[in-house]
N, C-alpha and C positions, 0 to 999 in steps of 0.2 A: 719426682719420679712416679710414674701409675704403677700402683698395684696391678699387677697383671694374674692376680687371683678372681678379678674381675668381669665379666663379662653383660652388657645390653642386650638382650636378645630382641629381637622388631619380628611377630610374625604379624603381615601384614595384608590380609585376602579382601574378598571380595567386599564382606558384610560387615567383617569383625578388625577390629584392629587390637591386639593384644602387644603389652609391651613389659619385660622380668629382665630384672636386675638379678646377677646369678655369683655366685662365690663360691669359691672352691678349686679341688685340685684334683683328682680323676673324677669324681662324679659332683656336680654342682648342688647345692643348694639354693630355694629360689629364697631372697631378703626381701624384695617387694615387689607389686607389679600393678600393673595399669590394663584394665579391659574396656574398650567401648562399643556402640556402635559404627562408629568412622572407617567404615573403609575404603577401598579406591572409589566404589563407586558415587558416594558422597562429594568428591573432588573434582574439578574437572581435572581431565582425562589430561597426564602426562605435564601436568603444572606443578612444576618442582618446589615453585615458591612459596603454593598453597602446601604442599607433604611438606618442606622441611618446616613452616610456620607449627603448624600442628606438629610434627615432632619434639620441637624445642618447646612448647607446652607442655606434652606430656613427661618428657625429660625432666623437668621441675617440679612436676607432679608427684612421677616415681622416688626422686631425690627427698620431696618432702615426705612421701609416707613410706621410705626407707628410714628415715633419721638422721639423713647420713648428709655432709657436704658437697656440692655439688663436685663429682671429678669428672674429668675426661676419659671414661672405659668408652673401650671402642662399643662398636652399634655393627650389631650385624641382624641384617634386613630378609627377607626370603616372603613368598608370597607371591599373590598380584599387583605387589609393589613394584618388583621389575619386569611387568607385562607391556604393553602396548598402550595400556590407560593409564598404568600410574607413574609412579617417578624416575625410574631409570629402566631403559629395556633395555635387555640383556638378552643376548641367542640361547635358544636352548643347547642344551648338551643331548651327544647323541649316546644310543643302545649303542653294544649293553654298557651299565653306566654301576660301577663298582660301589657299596656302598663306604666306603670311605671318603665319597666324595671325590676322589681324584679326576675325576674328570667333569668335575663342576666348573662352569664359566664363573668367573669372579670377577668384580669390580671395583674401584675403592675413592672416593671424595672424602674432603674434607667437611669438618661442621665446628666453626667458629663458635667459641665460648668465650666472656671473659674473665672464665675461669680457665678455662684449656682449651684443646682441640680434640673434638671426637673424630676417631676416624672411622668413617661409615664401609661397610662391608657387605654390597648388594650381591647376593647369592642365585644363578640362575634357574631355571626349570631343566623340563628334560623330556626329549620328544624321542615317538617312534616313529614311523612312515604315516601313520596314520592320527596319531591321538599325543597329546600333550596332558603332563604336571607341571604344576606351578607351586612348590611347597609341598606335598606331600614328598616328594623325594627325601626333602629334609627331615620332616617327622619320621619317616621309615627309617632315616640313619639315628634318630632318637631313640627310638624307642627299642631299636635291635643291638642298643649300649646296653638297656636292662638286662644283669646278670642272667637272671630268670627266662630271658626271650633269647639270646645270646647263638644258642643251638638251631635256633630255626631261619641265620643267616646261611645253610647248611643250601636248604630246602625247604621251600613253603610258598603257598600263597596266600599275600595279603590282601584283607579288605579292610577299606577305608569307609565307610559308611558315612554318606551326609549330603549335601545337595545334588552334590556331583560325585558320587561314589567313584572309586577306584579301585581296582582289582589286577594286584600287580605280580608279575611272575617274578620269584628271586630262586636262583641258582649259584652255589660257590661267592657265597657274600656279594652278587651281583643282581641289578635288575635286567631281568632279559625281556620284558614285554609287559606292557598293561595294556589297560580298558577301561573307560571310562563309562558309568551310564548314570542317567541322569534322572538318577530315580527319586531325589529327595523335590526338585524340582517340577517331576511331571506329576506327583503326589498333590505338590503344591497348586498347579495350575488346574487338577483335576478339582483341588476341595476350592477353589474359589472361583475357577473363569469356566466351568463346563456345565451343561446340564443337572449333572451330578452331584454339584455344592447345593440341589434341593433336598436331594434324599441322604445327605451326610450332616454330620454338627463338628465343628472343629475342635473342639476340647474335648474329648470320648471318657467316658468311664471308665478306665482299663483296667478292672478286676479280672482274676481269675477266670469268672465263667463268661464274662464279655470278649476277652483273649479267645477262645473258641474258635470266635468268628475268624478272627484273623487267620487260626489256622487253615481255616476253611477257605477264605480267599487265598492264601498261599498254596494249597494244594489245588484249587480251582483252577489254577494261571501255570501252575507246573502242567497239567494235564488236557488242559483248555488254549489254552494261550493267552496273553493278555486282552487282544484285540475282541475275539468270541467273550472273553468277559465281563468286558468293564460295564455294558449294558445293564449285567444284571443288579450292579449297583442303586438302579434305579428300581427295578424290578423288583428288587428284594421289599421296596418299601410298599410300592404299588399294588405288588399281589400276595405278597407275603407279610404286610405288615410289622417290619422289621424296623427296631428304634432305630434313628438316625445317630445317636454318638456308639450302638454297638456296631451298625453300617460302615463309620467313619475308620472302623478294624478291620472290615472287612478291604474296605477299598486297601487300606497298607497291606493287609496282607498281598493280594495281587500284586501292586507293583511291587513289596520287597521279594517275594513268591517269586515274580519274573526275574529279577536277579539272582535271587540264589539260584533256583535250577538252573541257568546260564552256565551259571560257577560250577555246579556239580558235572554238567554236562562238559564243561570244557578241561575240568583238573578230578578226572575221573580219582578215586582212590588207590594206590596209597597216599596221595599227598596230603600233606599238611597244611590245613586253615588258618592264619593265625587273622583276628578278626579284632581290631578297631572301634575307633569312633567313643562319641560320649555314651555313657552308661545306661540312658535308654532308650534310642537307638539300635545298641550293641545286643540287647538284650533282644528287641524283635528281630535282630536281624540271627542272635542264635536259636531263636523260638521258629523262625523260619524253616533254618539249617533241621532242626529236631520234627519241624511235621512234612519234610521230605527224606524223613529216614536217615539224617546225618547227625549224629553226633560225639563219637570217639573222635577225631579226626580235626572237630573246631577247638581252637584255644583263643581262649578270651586276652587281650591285653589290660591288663590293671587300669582303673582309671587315672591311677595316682601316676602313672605315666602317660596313658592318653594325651589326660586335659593337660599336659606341656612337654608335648612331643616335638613340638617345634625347636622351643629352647633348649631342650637335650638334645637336639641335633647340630643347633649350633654350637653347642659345648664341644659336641666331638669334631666338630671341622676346625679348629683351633689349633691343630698342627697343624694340618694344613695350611691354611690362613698366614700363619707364623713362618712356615718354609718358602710359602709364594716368592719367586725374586722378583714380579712384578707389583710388588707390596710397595717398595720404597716408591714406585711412580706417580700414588698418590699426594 
C-alpha cells in the first residue's frame, strides 16, 4: 500500500528543472530534492521519451539522497513541461481562475517502475484574452497556503519577478487578470546582444553606494521612459565616465524602474503588493518600489517559501487531485 503522506513534486520550466520529495499532512515537509539545469528547452521539443528517460533518472537520484526505497508516490508535473515544447500539452484554463485550483486542466499517465507505478499528474497553465502562465499559477496557490500570506488571498497584487515577470490581479481568493513583462530577459539581451553590453560589466559590485545608480535609473525610466533612456547607458560612460559594473545598476534599474511604475500606475493605492521571486531579485525589485515613493504597501514573500513555491502548491491541489473522477481514467 503507498503511503499517501507522500508526494513528487516536478516543477519543470524553461531553464530549470527542480524535483522534491515532500511528507506530510497539512503542510509538507521537503526530505529531499533534485535541481538542475535541464529544462524543456535542453530536450527536443514535445519528446516524451527523452522527459520521461530523464525523469526516471532523476527519480533515483532523489530516492538516493532521500535514503529512502524506491516507492511509487505519485509525480505531479506543472511548468513548461505541459507547453507546446515539452511533454504533455494541456489547454490552458481560463479567468477568473480560483486559487484552489478548481478550475485547473488536469491530466494523468502512467510511469512504469519495477518497483511500482507512479502516477504522473500534469497540471495546466492559465490564460487571459491576451497573455498566458505556465506554472506560476501554481506557485501563487503555494505560497498563498503560508499562514502568514493567507490574508492577502482577500486582495492584492502579485509580482513574480524573473525572466518573464508576472503581475497578477487576485480578488476573493481568485485570479482575475495578469501581465506578463519581459523584463529579466530584455535586461539580458540588453547586457550581452546590444551596443550597450560595451559600457556595462556583468557581475556589478552592488554595495550600498553603487545601488544609488540603480535608483537613479529607476527613477530615470519612471519619469523618462525606457526608450528616451536606455541611450544614456552608453552616454554615462562616454561623457561621464561612469564605471561600467556601477552602469550595469543603472541599466537594471530602468528596466526594473519601467515595471514597477507600470504596476504603480495600473494598481494605484490602497492595494496591496505582495512581491516574490528569489531574494535578490526581490530585493531590487523592493529597492525599486522605495525610490518611486512606494513602500507601506509592498510585502515581501519569505524566501523559505519562495524558493519552493511550486511544491507547496502542488501540496495544496491534493484534494483536488484526490476528488478528480476523472483520476481512475489514468
Amino acid at each position: 500500500m503507498i503511503d499517501n503522506s507522500f508526494l513528487i513534486s516536478c516543477d519543470w520550466g524553461t531553464s530549470a528543472f527542480r524535483l522534491r520529495l515532500l511528507q506530510g499532512k497539512d503542510s509538507p515537509t521537503i526530505v529531499a530534492e533534485r535541481c538542475s539545469p535541464r529544462g524543456i528547452l535542453t530536450f527536443p521539443a514535445g519528446d516524451a521519451d527523452e522527459f520521461q528517460d530523464y525523469l526516471i533518472l532523476e527519480l533515483d537520484r532523489l530516492f538516493r539522497a532521500a535514503k529512502l526505497s524506491r516507492e511509487p508516490f505519485p509525480v505531479y508535473l506543472s511548468g513548461m513541461i505541459t507547453s507546446t515544447l515539452g511533454w504533455k500539452e494541456l489547454p490552458y484554463a481560463d479567468l477568473p481562475y480560483p486559487l484552489e485550483g478548481t478550475r485547473a486542466v488536469l491530466a494523468y499517465t502512467l510511469l512504469q517502475r519495477v518497483y511500482g507505478t507512479h502516477e504522473l499528474v500534469f497540471i495546466s497553465g492559465v490564460r487571459s484574452k491576451e497573455d498566458v502562465l505556465r506554472g506560476e499559477e501554481t506557485e501563487l496557490i503555494g505560497i498563498l497556503r503560508e499562514p502568514t500570506l493567507r490574508k492577502w488571498v482577500s486582495s492584492c497584487v502579485a509580482v513574480l519577478p524573473g525572466t518573464h515577470s508576472k503581475v497578477i490581479e487576485i480578488l476573493d481568493k481568485t485570479i482575475l487578470n495578469f501581465r506578463t513583462y519581459l523584463t529579466g530577459e530584455l535586461f539580458d539581451v540588453l547586457l550581452q546582444n546590444s551596443i550597450l553590453k560595451h559600457s556595462v560589466q556583468p557581475e556589478p559590485n552592488a554595495g550600498e553606494a553603487e545601488l544609488e545608480f540603480f535608483d537613479t535609473g529607476a527613477r530615470r525610466a519612471a519619469s523618462e521612459g525606457l526608450l528616451d533612456s536606455l541611450f544614456t547607458v552608453r552616454t554615462n560612460v562616454v561623457l561621464k565616465g561612469l564605471p561600467r559594473d556601477v552602469n550595469t545598476l543603472y541599466l537594471s534599474g530602468l528596466v526594473i524602474g519601467t515595471e514597477v511604475h507600470s504596476i504603480l500606475k495600473r494598481f494605484p493605492a490602497p492595494t496591496p503588493i505582495l512581491l516574490g521571486g528569489k531574494a535578490s531579485l526581490q530585493s531590487l525589485y523592493a529597492r525599486a518600489f522605495r525610490a518611486l515613493g512606494e513602500t507601506s504597501r509592498v510585502h515581501a514573500v519569505p524566501e523559505e517559501v519562495t524558493s519552493i513555491a511550486a511544491a507547496l502548491g502542488h501540496w495544496g491541489l491534493r484534494p483536488l487531485v484526490e476528488q478528480d473522477p476523472f483520476r481512475s481514467a489514468s
